[in-house]
C-alpha positions as CSV (number, residue, x, y, z in Angstrom):
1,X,-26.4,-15.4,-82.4
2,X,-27.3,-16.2,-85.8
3,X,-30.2,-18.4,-87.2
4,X,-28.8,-21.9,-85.7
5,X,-28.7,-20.8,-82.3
6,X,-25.5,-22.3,-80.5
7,X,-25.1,-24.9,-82.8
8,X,-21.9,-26.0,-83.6
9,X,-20.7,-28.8,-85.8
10,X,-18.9,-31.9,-84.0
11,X,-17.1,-34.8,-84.9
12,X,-18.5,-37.8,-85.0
13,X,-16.5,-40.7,-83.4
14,X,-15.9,-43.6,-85.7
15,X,-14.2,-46.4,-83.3
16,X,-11.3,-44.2,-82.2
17,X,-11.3,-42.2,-85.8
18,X,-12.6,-38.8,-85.7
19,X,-14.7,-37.8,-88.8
20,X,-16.1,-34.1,-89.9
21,X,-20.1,-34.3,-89.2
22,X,-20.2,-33.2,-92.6
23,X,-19.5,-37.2,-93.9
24,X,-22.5,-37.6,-91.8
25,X,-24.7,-35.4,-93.7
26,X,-23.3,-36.7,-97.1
27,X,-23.6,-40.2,-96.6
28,X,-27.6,-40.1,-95.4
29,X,-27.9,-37.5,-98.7
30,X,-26.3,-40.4,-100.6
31,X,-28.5,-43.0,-99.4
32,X,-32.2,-40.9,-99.7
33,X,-30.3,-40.0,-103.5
34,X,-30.2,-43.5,-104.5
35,X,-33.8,-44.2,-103.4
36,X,-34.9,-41.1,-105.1
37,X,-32.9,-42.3,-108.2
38,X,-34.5,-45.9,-108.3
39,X,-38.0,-44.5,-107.8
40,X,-37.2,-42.0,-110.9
41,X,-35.9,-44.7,-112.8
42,X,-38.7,-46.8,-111.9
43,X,-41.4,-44.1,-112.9
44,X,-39.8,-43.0,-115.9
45,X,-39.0,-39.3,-114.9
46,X,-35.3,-39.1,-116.5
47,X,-36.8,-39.4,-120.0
48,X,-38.3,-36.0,-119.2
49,X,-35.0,-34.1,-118.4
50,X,-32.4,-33.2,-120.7
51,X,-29.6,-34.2,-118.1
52,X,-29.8,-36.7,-116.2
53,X,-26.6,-35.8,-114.0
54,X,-27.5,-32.3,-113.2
55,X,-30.7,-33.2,-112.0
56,X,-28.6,-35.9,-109.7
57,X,-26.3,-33.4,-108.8
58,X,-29.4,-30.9,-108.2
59,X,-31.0,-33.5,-105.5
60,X,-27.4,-33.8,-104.0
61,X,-27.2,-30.7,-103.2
62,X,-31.2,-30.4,-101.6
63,X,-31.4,-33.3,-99.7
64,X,-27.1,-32.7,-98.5
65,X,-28.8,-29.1,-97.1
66,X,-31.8,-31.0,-95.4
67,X,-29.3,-33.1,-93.9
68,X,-27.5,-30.5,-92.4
69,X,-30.7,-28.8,-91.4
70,X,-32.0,-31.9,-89.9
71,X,-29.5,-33.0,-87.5
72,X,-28.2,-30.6,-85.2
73,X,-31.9,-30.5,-84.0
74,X,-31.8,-34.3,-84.5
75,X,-28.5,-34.4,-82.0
76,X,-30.4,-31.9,-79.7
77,X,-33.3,-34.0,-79.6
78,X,-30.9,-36.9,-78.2
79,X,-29.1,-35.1,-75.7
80,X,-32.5,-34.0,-74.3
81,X,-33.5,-37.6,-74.0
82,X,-30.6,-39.4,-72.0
């Protein structure tokens, strides 16, 4: 049993369509990125890095691994509840 416990990753069902859980992760990465990119804009903070797209890329990637941290226990928390 490794650090996740008995997690395993399932589909999520899209009105008949079947859809990795992965696109779930991505999409709610997505949306906190383009929050995070208006508040940056906003503030100023991409005249302080030398590139912008790397930096987008870079927040991709950290919030896309919180996502996928975040809701197996999320799902878990559910199941518990009904």
């Amino acid at each position: 049993m490794g650090i996740w416990g008995d997690v395993m990753i399932a589909e999520i069902n899209l009105f008949g369509i079947f859809c990795s859980g992965m696109l779930g992760a991505a999409c709610l990465a997505g949306v906190i990125l383009l929050l995070v990119r208006r508040i940056f804009l906003w503030v100023g903070f991409y005249h302080l890095v030398w590139h912008r797209h790397l930096v987008d890329l870079a927040l991709f990637t950290i919030f896309l691994a919180a996502a996928i941290s975040i809701l197996p226990a999320l799902a878990g928390a559910f199941e518990g509840a009904s």
